[in-house]
VOFIZA-872175 format. One line per field, with one value per residue (C-alpha): residue in three letters; y, z, x; chain; residue number from 0. Coordinates in steps of 0.25 Angstrom, whole numbers. Layout:
! VOFIZA-872175
type [ALA|...]
c2 [Y|...]
c3 [Z|...]
c1 [X|...]
mol [A|...]
seq [NUM|...]
//
This chain:
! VOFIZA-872175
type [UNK|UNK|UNK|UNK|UNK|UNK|UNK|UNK|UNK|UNK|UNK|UNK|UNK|UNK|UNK|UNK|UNK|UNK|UNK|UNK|UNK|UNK|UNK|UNK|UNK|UNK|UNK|UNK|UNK|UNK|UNK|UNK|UNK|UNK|UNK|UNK|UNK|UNK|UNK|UNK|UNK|UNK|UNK|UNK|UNK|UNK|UNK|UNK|UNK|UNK|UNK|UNK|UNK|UNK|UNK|UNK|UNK|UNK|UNK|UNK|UNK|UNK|UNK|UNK|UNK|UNK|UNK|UNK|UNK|UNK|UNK|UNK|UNK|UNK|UNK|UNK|UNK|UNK|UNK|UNK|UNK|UNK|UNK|UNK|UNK|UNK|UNK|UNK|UNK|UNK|UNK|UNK|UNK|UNK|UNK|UNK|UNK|UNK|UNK|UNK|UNK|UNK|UNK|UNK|UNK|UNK|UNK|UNK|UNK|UNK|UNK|UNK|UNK|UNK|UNK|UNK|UNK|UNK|UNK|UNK|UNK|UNK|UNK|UNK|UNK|UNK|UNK|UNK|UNK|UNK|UNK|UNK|UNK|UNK|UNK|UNK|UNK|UNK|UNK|UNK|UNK|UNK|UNK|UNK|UNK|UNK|UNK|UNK|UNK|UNK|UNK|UNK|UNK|UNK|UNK|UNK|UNK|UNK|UNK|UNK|UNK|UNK|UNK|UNK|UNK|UNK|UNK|UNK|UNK|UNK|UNK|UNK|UNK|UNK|UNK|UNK|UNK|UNK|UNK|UNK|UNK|UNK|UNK|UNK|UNK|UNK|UNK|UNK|UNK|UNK|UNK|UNK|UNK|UNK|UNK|UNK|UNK|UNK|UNK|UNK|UNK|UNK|UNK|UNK|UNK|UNK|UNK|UNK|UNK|UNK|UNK|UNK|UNK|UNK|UNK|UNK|UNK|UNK|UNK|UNK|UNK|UNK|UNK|UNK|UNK|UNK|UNK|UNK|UNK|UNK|UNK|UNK|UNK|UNK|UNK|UNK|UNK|UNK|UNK|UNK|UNK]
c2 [834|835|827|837|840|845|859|867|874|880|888|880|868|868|859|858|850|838|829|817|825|838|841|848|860|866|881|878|866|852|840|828|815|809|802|815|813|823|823|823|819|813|824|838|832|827|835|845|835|834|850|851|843|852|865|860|858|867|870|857|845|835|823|817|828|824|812|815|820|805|796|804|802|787|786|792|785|774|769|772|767|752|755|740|733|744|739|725|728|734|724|712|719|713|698|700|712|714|715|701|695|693|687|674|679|687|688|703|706|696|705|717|712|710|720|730|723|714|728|733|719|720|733|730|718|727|738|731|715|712|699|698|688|689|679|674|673|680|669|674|670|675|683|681|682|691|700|702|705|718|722|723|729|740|743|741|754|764|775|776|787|777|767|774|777|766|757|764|761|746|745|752|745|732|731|735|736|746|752|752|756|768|772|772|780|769|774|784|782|779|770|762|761|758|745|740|742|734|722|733|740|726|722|737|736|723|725|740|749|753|768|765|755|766|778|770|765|781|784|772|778|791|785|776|789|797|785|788|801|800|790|799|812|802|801|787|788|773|775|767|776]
c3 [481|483|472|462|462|449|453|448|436|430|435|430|426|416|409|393|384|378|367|375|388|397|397|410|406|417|413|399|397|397|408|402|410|415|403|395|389|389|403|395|407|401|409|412|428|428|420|431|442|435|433|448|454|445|449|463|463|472|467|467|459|469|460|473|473|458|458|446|437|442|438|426|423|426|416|404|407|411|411|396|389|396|398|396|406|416|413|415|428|435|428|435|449|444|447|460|464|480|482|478|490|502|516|520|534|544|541|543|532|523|525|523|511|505|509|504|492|485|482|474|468|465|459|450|445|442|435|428|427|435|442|453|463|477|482|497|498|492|481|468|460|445|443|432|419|413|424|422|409|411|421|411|401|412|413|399|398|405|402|405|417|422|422|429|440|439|442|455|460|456|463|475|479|474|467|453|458|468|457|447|456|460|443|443|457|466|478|481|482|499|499|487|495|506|498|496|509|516|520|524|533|539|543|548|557|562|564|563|556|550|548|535|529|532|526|513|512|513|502|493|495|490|479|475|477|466|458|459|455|443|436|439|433|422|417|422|422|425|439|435|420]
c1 [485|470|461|456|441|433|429|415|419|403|393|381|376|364|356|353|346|354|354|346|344|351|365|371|380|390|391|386|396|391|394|398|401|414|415|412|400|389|381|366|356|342|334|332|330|342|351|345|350|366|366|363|372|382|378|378|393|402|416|421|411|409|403|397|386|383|375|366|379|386|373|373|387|386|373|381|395|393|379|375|387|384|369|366|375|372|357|360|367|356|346|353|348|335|339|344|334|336|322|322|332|323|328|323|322|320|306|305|315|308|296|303|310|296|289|299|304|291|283|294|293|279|281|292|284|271|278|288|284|297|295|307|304|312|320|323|339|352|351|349|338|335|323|313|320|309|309|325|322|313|324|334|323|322|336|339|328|334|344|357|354|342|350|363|353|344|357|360|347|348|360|360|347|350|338|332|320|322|330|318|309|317|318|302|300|292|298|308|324|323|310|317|331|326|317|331|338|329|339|350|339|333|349|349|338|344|358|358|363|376|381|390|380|370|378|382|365|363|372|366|352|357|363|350|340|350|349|333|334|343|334|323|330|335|322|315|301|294|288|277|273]
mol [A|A|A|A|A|A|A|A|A|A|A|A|A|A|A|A|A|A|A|A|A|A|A|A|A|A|A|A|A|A|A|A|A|A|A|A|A|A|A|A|A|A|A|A|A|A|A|A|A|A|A|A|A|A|A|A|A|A|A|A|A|A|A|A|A|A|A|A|A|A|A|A|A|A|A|A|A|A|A|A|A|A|A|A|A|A|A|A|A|A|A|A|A|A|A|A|A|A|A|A|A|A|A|A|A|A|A|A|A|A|A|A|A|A|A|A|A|A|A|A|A|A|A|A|A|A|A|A|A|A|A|A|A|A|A|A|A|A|A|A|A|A|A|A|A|A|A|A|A|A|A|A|A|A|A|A|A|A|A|A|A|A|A|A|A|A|A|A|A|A|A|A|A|A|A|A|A|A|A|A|A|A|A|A|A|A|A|A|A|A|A|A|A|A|A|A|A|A|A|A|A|A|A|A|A|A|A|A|A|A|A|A|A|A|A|A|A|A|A|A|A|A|A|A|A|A|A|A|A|A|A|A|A|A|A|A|A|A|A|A|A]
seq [0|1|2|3|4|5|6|7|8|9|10|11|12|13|14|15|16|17|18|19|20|21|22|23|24|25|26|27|28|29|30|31|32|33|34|35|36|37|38|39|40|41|42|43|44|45|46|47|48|49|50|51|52|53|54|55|56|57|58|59|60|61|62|63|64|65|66|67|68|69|70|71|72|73|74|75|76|77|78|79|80|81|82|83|84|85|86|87|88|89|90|91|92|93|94|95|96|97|98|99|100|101|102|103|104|105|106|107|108|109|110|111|112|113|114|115|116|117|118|119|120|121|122|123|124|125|126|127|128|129|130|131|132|133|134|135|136|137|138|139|140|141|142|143|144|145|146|147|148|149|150|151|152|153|154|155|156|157|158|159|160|161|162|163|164|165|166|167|168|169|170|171|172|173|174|175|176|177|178|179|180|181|182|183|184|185|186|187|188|189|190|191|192|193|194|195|196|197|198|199|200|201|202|203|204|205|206|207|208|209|210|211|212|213|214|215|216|217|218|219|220|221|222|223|224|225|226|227|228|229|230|231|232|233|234|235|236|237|238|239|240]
//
């Protein structure tokens, strides 16, 4: 017997003005969430997005081209009924930050590492008085315990859908600054990847590459420039204002 498969059942899907943000209405009727709650996204931009990926759909719903609806559903299930540990999850990216893991050697991955990696240092130093100091080695090393404390404050400050999406970024780059820097805009989704696959592309250029690693590293950058886009459409404005 062949697996059933939700079929498109509206003609359109709208937006409307909800309480605490826009609603998304197949055919007048509202989308709720697997878990039945109301589907209320914080703004118009990406109300528009979820309605999109809706009207988009052919006769059978293929939640794989919905990647605004799953990150949307994933900040009301999930991330807002646990908001905190969710925060401190990510947060603890902070303390083991991949920008601050450097090689000891060769010496042109060493300069690599630091000229890639010390800007986006810097810059999380000036704008948000983060100290995080890198490290020679895999060993870990605690950073500074102020500095840890204005990451948790960071995370602790966004909403539930920054925070879904802000938690992809984190973890698919191994890095909370990458991750941060991506929810204020300093460089797009492909230069901020490719910031944190410096080490995969140094043992490319050596060793050469791999097809399946390749194809799988293709499909995590699609994943972290979504991840960009849905804090944006969810409402974060810091870049730097």
């Amino acid at each position: 017997m062949s697996e059933w498969k939700a079929r498109r059942f509206w003609k359109e899907a709208t937006i409307a003005p909800e309480a605490g943000g826009f609603g998304v209405l197949l055919d007048g009727r509202p989308v709720r969430s697997p878990a039945k709650a109301p589907l209320v996204l914080p703004t118009e931009g990406l109300a528009r997005a979820v309605a999109a990926e809706w009207d988009a759909q052919g006769d059978v719903i293929d939640p794989q081209t919905m990647p605004f609806t799953r990150s949307a559903n994933a900040a009301i299930d999930r991330v807002a009924p646990q908001h905190g540990e969710v925060a401190a999850m990510i947060a603890a990216y902070g303390d083991s930050d991949l920008l601050c893991y450097r090689a000891a050697a060769p010496e042109a991955l060493v300069a690599r590492q630091a000229a890639a990696w010390d800007p986006m240092l810097d810059w999380l130093k000036a704008r948000h008085g983060i100290a995080l100091a890198p490290v020679t080695g895999v060993m870990h090393k605690p950073q500074d315990a102020d500095s840890i404390q204005k990451i948790h404050e960071i995370t602790r400050a966004m909403s539930a859908f920054e925070l879904t999406g802000f938690h992809d970024l984190v973890s698919l780059s191994g890095s909370f600054v990458l991750g941060l820097a991506a929810t204020e805009r300093v460089g797009s989704a492909q230069e901020l990847w490719a910031l944190s696959r410096i080490d995969e592309t140094w043992q490319a250029e050596q060793w050469g590459r791999d097809d399946e690693a390749e194809e799988a590293a293709a499909l995590k950058a699609q994943a972290f420039a979504h991840a960009m886009r849905f804090v944006a459409l969810s409402g974060v404005e810091r870049n730097g204002q």
